[in-house]
C-alpha positions as CSV (number, residue, x, y, z in Angstrom):
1,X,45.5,-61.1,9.7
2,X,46.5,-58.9,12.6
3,X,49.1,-60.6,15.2
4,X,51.9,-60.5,17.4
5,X,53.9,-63.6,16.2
6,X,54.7,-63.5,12.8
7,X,55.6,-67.5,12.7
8,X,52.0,-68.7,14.0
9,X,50.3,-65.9,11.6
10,X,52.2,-67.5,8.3
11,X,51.5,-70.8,9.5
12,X,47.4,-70.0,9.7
13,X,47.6,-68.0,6.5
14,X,48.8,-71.2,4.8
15,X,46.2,-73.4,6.5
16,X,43.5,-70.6,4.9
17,X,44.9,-70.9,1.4
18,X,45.5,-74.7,1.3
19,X,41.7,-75.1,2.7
20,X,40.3,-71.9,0.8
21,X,42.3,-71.1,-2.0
22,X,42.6,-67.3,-0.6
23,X,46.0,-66.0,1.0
24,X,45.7,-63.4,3.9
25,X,48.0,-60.9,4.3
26,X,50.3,-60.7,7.7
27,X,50.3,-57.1,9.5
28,X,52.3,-56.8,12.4
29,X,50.3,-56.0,15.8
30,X,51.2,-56.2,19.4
31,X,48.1,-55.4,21.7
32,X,50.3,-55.0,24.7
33,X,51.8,-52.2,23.0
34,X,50.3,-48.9,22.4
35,X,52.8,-48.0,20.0
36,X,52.6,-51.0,18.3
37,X,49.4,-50.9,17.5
38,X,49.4,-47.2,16.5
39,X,51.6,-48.3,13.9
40,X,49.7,-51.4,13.0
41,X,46.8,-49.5,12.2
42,X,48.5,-46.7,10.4
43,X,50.3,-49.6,7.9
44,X,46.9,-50.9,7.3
45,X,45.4,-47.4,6.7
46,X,47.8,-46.7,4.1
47,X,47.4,-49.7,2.5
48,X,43.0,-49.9,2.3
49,X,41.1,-47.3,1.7
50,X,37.7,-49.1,3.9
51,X,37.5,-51.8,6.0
52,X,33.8,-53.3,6.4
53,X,34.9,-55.8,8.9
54,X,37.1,-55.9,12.3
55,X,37.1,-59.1,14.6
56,X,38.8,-58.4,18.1
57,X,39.5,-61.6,19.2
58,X,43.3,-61.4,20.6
59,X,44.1,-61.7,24.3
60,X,45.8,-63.7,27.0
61,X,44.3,-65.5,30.3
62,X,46.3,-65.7,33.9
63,X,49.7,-64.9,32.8
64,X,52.3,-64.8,35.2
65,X,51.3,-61.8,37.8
66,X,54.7,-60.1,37.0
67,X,54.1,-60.1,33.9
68,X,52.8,-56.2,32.5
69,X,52.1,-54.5,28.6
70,X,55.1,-52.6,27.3
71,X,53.3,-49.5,28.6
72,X,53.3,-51.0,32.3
73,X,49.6,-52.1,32.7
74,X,48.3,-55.6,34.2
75,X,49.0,-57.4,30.9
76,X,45.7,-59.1,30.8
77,X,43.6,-55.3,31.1
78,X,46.1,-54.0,28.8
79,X,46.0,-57.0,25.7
80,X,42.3,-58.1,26.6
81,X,40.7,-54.6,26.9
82,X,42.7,-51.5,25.9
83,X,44.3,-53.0,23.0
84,X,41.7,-53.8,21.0
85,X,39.7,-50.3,21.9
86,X,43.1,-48.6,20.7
87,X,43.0,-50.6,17.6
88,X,39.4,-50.4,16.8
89,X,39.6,-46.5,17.7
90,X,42.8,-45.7,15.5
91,X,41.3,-47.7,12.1
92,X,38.1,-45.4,12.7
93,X,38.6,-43.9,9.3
94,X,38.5,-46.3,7.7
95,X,35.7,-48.3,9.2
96,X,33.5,-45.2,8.2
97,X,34.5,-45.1,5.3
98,X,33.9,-49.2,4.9
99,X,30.2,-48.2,6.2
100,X,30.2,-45.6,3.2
101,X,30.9,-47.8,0.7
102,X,29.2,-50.9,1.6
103,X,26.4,-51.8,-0.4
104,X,24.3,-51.7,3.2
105,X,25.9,-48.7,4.3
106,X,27.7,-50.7,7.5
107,X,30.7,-51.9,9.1
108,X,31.2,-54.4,11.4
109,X,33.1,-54.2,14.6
110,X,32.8,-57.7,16.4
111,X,34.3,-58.1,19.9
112,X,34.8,-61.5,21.3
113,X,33.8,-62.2,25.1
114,X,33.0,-64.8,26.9
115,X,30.4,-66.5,29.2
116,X,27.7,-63.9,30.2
117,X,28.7,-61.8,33.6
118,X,27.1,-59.2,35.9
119,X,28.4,-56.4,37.8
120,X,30.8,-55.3,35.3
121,X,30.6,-51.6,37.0
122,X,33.0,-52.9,39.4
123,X,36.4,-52.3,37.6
124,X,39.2,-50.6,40.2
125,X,40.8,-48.6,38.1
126,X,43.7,-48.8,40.6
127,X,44.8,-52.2,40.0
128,X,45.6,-51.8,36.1
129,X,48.6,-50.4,36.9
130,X,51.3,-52.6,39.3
131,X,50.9,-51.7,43.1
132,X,50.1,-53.4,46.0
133,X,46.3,-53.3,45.0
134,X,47.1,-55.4,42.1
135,X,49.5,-57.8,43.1
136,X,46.5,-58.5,46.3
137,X,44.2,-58.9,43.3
138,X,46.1,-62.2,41.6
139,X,46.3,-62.9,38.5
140,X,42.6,-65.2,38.2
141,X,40.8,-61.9,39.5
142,X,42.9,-59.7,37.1
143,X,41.6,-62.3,34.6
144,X,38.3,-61.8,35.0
145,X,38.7,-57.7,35.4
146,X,40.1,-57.9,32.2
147,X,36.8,-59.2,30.8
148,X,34.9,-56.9,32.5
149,X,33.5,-58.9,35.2
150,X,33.4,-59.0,39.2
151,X,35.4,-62.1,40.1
152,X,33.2,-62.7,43.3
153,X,30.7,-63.8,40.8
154,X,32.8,-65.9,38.4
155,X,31.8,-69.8,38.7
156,X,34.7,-71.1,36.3
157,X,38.1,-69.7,34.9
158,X,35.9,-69.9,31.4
159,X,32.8,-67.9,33.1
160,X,34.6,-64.4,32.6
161,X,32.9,-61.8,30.4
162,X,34.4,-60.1,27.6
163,X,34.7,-56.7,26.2
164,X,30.7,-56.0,26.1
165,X,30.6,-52.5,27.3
166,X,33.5,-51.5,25.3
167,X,31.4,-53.0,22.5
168,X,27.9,-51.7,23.4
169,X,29.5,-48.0,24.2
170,X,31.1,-48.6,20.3
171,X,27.9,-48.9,18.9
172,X,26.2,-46.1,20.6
173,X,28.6,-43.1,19.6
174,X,29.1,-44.7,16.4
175,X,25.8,-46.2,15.3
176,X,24.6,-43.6,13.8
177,X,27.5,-43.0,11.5
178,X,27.1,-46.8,10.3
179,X,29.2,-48.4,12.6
180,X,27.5,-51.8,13.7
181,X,29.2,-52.8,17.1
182,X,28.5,-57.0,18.4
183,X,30.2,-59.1,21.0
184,X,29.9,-62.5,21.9
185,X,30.8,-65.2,23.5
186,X,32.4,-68.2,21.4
187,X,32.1,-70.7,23.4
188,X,34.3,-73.1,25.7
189,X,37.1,-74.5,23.3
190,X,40.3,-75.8,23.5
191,X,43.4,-73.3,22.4
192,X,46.9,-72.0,23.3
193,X,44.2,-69.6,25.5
194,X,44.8,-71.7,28.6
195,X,48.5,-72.3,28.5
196,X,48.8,-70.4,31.5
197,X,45.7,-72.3,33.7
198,X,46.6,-74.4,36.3
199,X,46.6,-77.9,35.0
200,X,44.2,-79.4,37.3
201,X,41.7,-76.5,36.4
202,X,42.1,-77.5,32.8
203,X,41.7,-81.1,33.8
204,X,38.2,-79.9,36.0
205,X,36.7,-78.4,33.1
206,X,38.7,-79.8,29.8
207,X,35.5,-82.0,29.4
208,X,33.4,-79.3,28.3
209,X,35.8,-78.1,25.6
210,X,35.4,-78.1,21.7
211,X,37.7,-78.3,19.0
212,X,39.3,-75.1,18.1
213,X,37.5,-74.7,15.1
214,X,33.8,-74.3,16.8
215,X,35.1,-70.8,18.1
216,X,35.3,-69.5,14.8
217,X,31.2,-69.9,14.3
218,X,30.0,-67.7,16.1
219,X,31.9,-64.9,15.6
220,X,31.5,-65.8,11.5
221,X,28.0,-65.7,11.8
222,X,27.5,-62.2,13.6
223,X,30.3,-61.0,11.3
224,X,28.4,-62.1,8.2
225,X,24.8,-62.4,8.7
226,X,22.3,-59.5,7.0
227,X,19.9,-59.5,9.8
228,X,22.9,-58.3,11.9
229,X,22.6,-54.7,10.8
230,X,19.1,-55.0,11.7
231,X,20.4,-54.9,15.8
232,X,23.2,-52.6,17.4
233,X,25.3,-53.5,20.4
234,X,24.2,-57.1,20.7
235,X,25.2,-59.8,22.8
236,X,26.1,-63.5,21.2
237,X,26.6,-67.3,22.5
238,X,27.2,-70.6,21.1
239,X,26.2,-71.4,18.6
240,X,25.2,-68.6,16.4
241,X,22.5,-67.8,19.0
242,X,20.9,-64.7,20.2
243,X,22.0,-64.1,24.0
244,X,20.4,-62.2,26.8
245,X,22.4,-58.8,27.2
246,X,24.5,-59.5,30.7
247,X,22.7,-57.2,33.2
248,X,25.6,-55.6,34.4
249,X,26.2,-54.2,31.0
250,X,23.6,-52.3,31.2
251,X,24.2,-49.7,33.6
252,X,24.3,-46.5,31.8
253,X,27.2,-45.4,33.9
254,X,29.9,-48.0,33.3
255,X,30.2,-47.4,29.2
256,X,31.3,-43.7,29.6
257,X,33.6,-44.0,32.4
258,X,35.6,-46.9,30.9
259,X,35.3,-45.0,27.5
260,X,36.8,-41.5,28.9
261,X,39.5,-44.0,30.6
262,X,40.4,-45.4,27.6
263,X,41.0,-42.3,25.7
264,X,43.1,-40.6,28.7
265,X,45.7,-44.1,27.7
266,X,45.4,-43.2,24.2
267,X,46.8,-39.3,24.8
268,X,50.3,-39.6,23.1
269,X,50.7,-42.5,21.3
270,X,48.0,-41.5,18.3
């Protein structure tokens, strides 16, 4: 169990083992910190041989504008988009080599979103760094940047769209080499997520929210299900449903730019 607090990791690896009889183990891993998760993923790689399954599922929501990663980008970008990718990316190794040893010759990479968005080519590069762009931008728009989504199309906080084209470019450079790349959307439900929403926002929409717990279903069921190897670069919603591929996601232009930006952040701390 990758995370940044070590206190909140130990107290959900208890939960597991009182409820399952099976005890995680904790690694270190800050994903607004390029270093950090360098380091994260070389601890794990010399520890494990393979890994057949990542889940992505870390990030933050409208944090405090002033607020940036260790390495000085918008801290929502930075921990909701290039973190993961630089996690994912550095444990390469050993996610081939979990799609060489697995009995159906795959490995799962699954990215959690959120509700389904369109024009996702609209990223400005120029606001993930602090500037007068960015700070213009505000924090709720940064939010939904950080997912991948225009925010002039955004009807709720919640109706931001995750990493999909991260995911989707994932599982076209690597699908051939085994490498099964999904992302979905979990669903509406209530977590530490929001601490940073306005509270009559959370009031407007707390209504719709499920327990914690129906988050997890999803993502369990792309992460686990055979017929998942059957499909590459999918799109999934609540609960444990197929979902229609957001349309913005499929312009053939957006995966390669954001993938050569990601790897021009990587340079120097590999």
């Amino acid at each position: 169990m990758a995370a940044r607090s070590k206190a909140k990791a130990e107290t959900a690896i208890a939960e597991l083992k009182s409820v399952t009889g099976k005890e995680a183990l904790f690694l270190q891993l800050d994903l607004a910190n390029l270093d950090s998760i360098t380091k994260a993923a070389n601890e794990f790689m010399s520890n494990e041989p393979a890994l057949h399954l990542l889940f992505n599922n870390g990030g933050v929501m409208v944090p405090p504008l002033d607020q940036l990663t260790s390495d000085g980008y918008d801290l929502q970008f930075g921990t909701n988009v290039l973190g993961p990718a630089h996690f994912t990316l550095c444990l390469l190794p050993v996610l081939l080599a979990g799609a060489k040893s697995s009995s159906d010759g795959k490995a799962r990479v699954i990215n959690t979103a959120s509700n389904a968005a369109t024009f996702i080519d609209k990223i400005d590069f120029d606001t993930i760094r602090d500037g007068p762009k960015r700070q213009k931008m505000g924090k709720l728009n940064l939010y939904y940047q950080s997912k991948l989504k225009d925010p002039k199309t955004a009807g709720t906080l919640f109706d931001a769209q995750g990493n999909v084209v991260f995911s989707n470019e994932l599982a076209k450079r690597y699908g051939n080499e085994g490498i099964i790349s999904h992302s979905l959307n979990p669903g509406s439900v209530k977590s530490d997520l929001s601490r940073h929403t306005p509270s009559l926002l959370v009031g407007l929409v707390g209504w719709m929210q499920h327990p914690v717990e129906f988050g997890a279903l999803t993502q369990l069921w792309v992460g686990t299900a055979p017929e998942m190897i059957d499909t590459n670069g999918g799109y999934f919603i609540p609960w444990a449903r197929v979902g229609s591929m957001p349309t913005g996601a499929l312009n053939s232009e957006v995966g390669p730019k954001l993938w050569n930006w990601l790897e021009e952040q990587r340079k120097g701390h590999l």
